[in-house]
N, C-alpha and C positions, 0 to 999 in steps of 0.2 A: 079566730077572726083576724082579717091580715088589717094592714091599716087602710087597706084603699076600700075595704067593704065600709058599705052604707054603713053608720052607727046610728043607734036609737039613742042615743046620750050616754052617759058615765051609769055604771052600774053601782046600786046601793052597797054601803061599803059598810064592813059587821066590825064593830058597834056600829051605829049609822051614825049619821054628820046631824047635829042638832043646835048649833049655833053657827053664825057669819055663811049663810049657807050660799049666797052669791058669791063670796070671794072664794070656798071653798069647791063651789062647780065649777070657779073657772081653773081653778089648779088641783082637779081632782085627777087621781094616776090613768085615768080611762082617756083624757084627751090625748087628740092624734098628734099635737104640738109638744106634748111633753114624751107621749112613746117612742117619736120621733128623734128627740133630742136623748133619746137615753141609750136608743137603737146607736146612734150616731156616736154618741161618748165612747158606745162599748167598743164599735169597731175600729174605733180611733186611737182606741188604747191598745187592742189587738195589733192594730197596725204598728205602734209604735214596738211591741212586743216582738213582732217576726222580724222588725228592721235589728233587737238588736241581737237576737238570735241568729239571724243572718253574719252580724259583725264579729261573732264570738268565734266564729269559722276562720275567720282571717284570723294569718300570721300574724304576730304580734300584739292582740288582743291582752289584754293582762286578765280574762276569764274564758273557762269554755263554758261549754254548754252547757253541762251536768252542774259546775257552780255558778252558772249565769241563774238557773231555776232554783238552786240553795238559796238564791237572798227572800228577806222579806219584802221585799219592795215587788219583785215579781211577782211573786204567788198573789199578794193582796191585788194588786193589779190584773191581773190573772182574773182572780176570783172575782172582782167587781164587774170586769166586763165582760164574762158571761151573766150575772146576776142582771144590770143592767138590760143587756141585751133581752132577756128572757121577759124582763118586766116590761121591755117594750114590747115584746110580740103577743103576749098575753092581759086580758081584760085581768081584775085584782081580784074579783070575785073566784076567778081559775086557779087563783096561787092562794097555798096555804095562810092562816093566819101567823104562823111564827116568820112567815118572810121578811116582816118589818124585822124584828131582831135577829134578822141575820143581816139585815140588809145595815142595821144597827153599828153591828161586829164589825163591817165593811167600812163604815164612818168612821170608826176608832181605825181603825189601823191604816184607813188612808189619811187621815189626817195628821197622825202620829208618824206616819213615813215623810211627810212634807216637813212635819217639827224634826225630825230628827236628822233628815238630809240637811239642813240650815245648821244646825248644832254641832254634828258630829262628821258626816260625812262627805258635806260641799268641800270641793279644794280651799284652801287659805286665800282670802282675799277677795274668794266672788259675794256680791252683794246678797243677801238673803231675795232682796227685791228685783233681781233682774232674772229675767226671763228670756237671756242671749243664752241658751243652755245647747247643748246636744239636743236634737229633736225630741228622740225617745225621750230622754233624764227630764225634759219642759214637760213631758203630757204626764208622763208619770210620777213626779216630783212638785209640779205647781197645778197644772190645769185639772188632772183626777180629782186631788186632796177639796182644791177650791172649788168644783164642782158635785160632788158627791156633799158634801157640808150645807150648799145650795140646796141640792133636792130633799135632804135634811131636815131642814129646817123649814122651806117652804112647800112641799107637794103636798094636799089633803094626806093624813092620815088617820086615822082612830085608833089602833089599837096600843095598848100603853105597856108597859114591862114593870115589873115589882123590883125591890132596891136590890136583889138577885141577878139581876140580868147585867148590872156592871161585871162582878165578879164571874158570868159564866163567858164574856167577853173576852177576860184574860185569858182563855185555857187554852186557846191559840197560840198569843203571846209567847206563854209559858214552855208549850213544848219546842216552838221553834226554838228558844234558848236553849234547851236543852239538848237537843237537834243539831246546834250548831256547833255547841262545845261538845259533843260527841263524835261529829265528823272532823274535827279541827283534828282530836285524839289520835282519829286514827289514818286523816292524810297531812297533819302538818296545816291545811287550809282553813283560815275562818272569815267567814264572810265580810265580815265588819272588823277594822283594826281595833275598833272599841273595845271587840272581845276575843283580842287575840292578846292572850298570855306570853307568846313569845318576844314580844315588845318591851321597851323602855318601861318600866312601873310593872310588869309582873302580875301576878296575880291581882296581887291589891291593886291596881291600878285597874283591872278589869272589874273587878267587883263594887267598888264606887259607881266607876260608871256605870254599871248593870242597875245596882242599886235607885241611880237617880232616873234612867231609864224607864224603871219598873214602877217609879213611885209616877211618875210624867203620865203613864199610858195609866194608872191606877182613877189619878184627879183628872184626866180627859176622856176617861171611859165612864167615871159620873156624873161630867159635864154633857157630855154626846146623849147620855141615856136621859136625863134633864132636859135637855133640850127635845131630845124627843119626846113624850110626855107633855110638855107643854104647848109644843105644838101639836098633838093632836088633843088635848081639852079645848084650843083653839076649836075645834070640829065637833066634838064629842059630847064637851062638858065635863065637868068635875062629876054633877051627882049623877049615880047608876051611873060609873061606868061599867064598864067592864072588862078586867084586864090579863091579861096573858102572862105564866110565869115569865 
């Protein structure tokens, strides 16, 4: 169903919505103002994607292509704005129940790319709070993280995740590290200086930062899975629910 077809209202959503059910119709995922706005996010961040794959082509770039798509900050981007987008063109009853926890996964690691660009990877000096960035670096470094956290926390949801679904969040995390000190091995390249051995501090100095990295995405992946959960009891309720690994 596109979004200009007639709609008969929001379709009941498994577990179904049993509390605050006015506030929860009107930010339920089936309205045309919120498919809208997610249709919109995703192509935006698409957009921002091809401008810099575009740029990675010109001389003098300090990435090409093939390590333009090695970062995490792409791929998560990536993968949110087709998710995104899909959840705009499709009613929720269409899309599997695990979608929330993937959609989940997506919340952690954009959120964790916007924590970790301010930390580790902003040049020296720029405000964590300014938003005079590179086009691309603003949508995919401030306005994704801050919006995806948004629909997070406020769209109806129901279905809830067991204290499990932190730790199957990471398994992403985990192999891009591995992924990344594996390609570094064998071109010399690491996406992040954080995790490049060749540097000042050596190993040790990778492995700290790894460390505090790992431990960051750990207590933000149980906050994000928290927060979702409690916003859908918001919907749901506590007793009988019923929840998804």
């Amino acid at each position: 169903m596109s979004l200009t077809e007639p709609a008969a209202g929001p379709t009941p959503l498994v577990p179904p919505v049993r509390r605050n059910n006015a506030a929860n119709r009107v930010l339920h995922p089936d309205r045309p103002w919120i498919r809208t706005v997610r249709i919109l996010a995703g192509l935006y961040m698409l957009a921002a994607l091809v401008q810099k794959t575009v740029d990675a082509t010109l001389p003098g770039n300090d990435v090409d292509i093939p390590q333009l798509y090695s970062e995490f900050t792409v791929q998560a981007n990536l993968a949110l704005a087709l998710v995104w987008i899909v959840s705009g063109s499709r009613r929720r009853n269409l899309l599997p129940r695990w979608w929330d926890h993937l959609f989940g996964a997506l919340v952690l690691y954009l959120v964790m790319t916007g924590l970790i660009y301010v930390v580790l990877v902003a040049p020296p000096g720029e405000p964590w709070w300014s938003w005079d960035l590179y086009w691309p670096q603003m949508v995919h470094h401030r306005l994704a993280p801050l919006l995806v956290a948004l629909d997070w926390l406020l769209v109806t949801r129901t279905v809830q995740g067991t204290w499990g679904r932190p730790l199957a969040w990471l398994v992403y995390p985990g192999a891009f590290l591995a992924f990344s000190w594996g390609r570094g091995a064998l071109d010399g390249w690491y996406v992040y200086d954080f995790l490049d051995p060749t540097l000042d501090g050596g190993w040790a100095r990778v492995f700290v930062a790894t460390a505090q990295v790992l431990v960051a995405f750990l207590v933000v992946s149980v906050l994000v899975h928290a927060a979702g959960n409690a916003r859908s009891a918001l919907a749901a309720g506590k007793g009988g629910r019923v929840r998804d690994p």
